[in-house]
C-alpha positions, 0 to 999 in steps of 0.5 A, a space after each residue: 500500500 503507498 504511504 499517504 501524499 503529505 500537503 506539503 509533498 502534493 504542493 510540491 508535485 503541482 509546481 512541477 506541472 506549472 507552466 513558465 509564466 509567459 514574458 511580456 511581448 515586445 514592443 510594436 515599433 513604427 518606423 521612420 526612413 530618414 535618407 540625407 540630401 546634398 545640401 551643396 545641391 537641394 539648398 540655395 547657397 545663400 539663403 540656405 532654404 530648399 531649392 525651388 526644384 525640391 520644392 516642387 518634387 514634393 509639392 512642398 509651400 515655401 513656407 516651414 515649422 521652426 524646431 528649436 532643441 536642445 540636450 542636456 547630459 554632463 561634461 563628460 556625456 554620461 548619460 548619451 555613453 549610457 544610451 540614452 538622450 534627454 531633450 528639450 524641443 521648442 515647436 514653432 506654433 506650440 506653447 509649451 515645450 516638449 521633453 523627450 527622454 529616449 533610449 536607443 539602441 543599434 539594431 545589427 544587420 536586419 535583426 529587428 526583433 532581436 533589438 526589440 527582444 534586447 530591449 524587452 530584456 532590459 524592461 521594455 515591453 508592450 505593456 509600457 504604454 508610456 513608450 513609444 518604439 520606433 525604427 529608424 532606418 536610414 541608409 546602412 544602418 537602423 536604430 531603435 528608438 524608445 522614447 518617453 515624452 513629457 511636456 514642459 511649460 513655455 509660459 515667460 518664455 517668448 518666440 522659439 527661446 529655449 529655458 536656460 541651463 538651470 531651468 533645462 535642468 529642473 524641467 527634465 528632473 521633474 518630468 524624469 520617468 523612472 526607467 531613465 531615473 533608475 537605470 543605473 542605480 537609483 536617482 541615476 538619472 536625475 542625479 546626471 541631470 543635476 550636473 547637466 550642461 546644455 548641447 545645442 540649442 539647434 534651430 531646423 526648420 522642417 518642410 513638409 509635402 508628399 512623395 509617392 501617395 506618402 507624406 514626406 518631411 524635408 528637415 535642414 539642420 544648422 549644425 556647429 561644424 567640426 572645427 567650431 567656426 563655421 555652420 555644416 547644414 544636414 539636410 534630411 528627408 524622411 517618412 513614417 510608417 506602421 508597416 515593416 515591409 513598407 518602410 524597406 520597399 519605400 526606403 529603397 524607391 525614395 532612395 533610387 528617386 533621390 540617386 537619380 535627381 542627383 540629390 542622394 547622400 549615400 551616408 546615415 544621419 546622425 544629427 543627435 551624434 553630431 550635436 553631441 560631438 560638437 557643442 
């Protein structure tokens, strides 16, 4: 006769047939094309505004948005080494400003999931509904993108200026999501922003149009050139879409559309890079 199962032994029997506790899904990126332009050939030479040509390849007004923006980080660039950017942005027409807290990482080869799967492992999943994924997929390379956006009060402040260092650093602080906060240690993050300094601002001016039935952005970026005394001006078109399979096939048409008016740049757009290294 079998000795009597004890509770504590059917307990113990039960969680052997308990299944794994399902992880979280990955996030659902949208993806954003971004592919540079010659700004030798697309801008006037004085003006430094879009050619008449481009304008009208896109059906784009003469008219354009300001953005003004800005990041803060320490001296040293901690808080970009970590992966992660905090900025503040200014848009012609709002009042307030716009903070984002984002958190990229490169994606290897084509491997999209598995980026997504990375970032699934590090605490970001479907269920942030806060965040937001995105792909941006430039010319070589692809970038994911997950961002936190909070809004910070424009009121004194007049135009497209943007709020000091000390007010920079006090808007971010406040608004700092945890997962920024908390990413290497508690109070990692704000205790970064405490010491900040600002990287910028930079003033660009976006265009707006249509290619191919899809709304496309045109954006000119004044950015402080490598020697530090002159202006280097990165001229970037781009779109967005829900789709993965749209965002290759359109990348690939608007980057043989660009080859073949001789504006193409065969190169990525790194402006935040470019900021970062430069001011």
């Amino acid at each position: 006769m079998a000795p009597p199962t004890t509770p504590l032994l059917f307990l113990a029997l039960l969680l052997l047939h308990v299944p794994p506790a399902l992880s979280a899904p990955n996030m659902t990126p949208d993806y954003e094309v971004k592919l540079l332009l010659d700004p030798a050939i697309v801008l006037s030479p004085t003006s430094h505004k879009l050619t008449s040509p481009v304008l009208s390849a896109f059906a784009m007004p003469t008219s354009v948005t300001k953005m003004n923006v800005q990041f803060l980080d320490t001296s040293t660039k901690e808080i970009y080494t970590a992966g992660w950017s905090p900025r503040i942005r200014k848009t012609e027409g709002e009042d307030d400003f716009e903070l984002t807290y984002k958190k990229r990482y490169a994606v290897s080869g084509s491997d999209i999931d598995g980026t997504l799967s990375t970032a699934n492992a590090e605490g970001f999943d479907a269920g942030d509904t806060g965040y937001e994924a995105q792909v941006e997929w430039g010319y070589a390379q692809k970038t994911l993108s997950i961002s936190r956006k909070k809004t910070g009060s424009g009121s004194g402040y007049s135009g497209m200026d943007l709020p000091g260092t000390s007010a920079s650093r006090a808007m971010l602080i406040d608004e700092a999501p945890d997962k920024f906060d908390d990413w290497l240690g508690n109070g990692w993050g704000t205790g970064k922003l405490g010491s900040a300094r600002i990287y910028g601002p930079v003033l660009a001016k976006r265009s707006v149009g249509t290619w191919n039935a899809t709304q496309l952005y045109v954006e000119v970026w004044p950015i402080r050139d490598a020697a530090g005394t002159g202006i280097e001006y990165v001229v970037e078109a781009s779109f967005k879409t829900t789709s993965r399979t749209e965002a290759g096939q359109k990348k690939d048409a608007l980057q043989a559309f660009l080859s073949g008016m001789g504006w193409f740049v065969a190169q990525d757009s790194l402006k935040t890079g470019l900021i970062m290294e430069r001011y």
